[in-house]
C-alpha positions in Angstrom: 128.0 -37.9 44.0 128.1 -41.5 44.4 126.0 -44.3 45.4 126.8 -47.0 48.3 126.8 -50.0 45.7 129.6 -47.9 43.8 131.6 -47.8 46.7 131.1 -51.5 47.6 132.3 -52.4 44.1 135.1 -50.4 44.3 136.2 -51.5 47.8 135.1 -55.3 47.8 132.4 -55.6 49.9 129.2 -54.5 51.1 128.8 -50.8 52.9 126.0 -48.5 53.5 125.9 -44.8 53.2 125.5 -42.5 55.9 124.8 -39.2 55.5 127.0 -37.0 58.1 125.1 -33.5 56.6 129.2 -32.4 55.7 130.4 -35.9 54.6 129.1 -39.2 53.7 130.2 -42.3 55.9 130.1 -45.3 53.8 130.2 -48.3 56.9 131.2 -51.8 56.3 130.1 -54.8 58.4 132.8 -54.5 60.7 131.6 -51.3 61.3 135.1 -49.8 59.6 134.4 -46.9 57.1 135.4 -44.5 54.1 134.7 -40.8 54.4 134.3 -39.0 51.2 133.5 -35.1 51.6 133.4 -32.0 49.5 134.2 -28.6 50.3 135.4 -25.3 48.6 138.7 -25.2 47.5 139.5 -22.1 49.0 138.2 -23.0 52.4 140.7 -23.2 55.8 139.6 -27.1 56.0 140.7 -27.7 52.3 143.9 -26.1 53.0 144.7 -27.4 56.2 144.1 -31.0 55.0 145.4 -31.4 51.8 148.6 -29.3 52.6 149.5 -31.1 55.3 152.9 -32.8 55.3 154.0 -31.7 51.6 156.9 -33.5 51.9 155.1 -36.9 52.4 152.4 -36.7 49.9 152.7 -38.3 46.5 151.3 -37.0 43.4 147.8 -38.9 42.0 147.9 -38.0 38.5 144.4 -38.3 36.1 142.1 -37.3 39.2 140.5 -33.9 38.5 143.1 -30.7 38.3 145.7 -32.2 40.9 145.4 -35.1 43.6 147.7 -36.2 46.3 148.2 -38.9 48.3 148.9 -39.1 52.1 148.3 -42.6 53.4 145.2 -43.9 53.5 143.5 -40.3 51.8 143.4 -38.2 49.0 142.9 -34.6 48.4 141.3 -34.2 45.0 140.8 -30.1 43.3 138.0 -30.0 40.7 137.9 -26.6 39.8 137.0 -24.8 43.0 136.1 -27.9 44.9 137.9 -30.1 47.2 137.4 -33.7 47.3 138.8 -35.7 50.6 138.8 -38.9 50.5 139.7 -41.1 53.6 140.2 -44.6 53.7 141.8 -45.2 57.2 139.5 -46.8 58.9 138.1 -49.6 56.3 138.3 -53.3 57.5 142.4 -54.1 57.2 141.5 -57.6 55.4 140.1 -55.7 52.5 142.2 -56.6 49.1 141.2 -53.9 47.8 143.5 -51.7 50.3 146.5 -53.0 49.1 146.0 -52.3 45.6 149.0 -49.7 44.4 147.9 -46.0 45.6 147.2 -45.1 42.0 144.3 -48.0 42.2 143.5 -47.7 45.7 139.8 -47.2 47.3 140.6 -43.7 48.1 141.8 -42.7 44.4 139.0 -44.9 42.6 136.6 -43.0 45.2 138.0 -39.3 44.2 138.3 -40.4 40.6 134.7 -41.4 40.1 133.5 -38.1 41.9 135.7 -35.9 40.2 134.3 -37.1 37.1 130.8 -36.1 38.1 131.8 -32.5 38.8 130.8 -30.2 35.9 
């Protein structure tokens, strides 16, 4: 659903994908890391992470049907797919981390993805 030189270019540096069979590590130098996975919409998982903490989660509008923000990830539906996205544990001294959420890694990430989902 997307490449590790997308990633990189996104982020700001060099990372390389590893496939975790449920999720795809992308790993940076400093051996921090994005986490993107995909999973039904309708699945415990989904719902336990992206309705956690309603209160604290802001609103990511133009990624897929409805995205939100809780720190350092986003919960993405496309249709009846869930796109997670977590940035937590990229190197700290990346610039690209403290972009505005609406431009973050994490919401460029889900963006891109959702966008390949028919």
């Amino acid at each position: 659903m997307i490449t590790a030189a997308e990633v990189s270019d996104i982020v700001g540096f060099a990372v390389t994908a590893h496939d975790e069979q449920f999720r795809c590590k992308f790993v940076d130098a400093k051996n921090g890391w994005l986490e993107l996975e995909l999973m039904e919409w309708t699945s415990r998982s989904a719902h336990d992470i992206c309705s956690y903490a309603p209160d604290k989660r802001t609103a990511v509008p133009g990624v897929g049907d409805s995205a939100s923000n809780l720190g350092a990830e986003v919960c993405a539906k496309v249709g009846d797919v869930a796109i997670i996205v977590d940035a937590s544990n990229l190197a700290a001294d990346s610039p690209a981390l403290h972009r505005p959420v609406t431009d973050s890694p994490q919401v460029r990430v889900a963006k891109l993805v959702a966008s390949r989902i028919p």
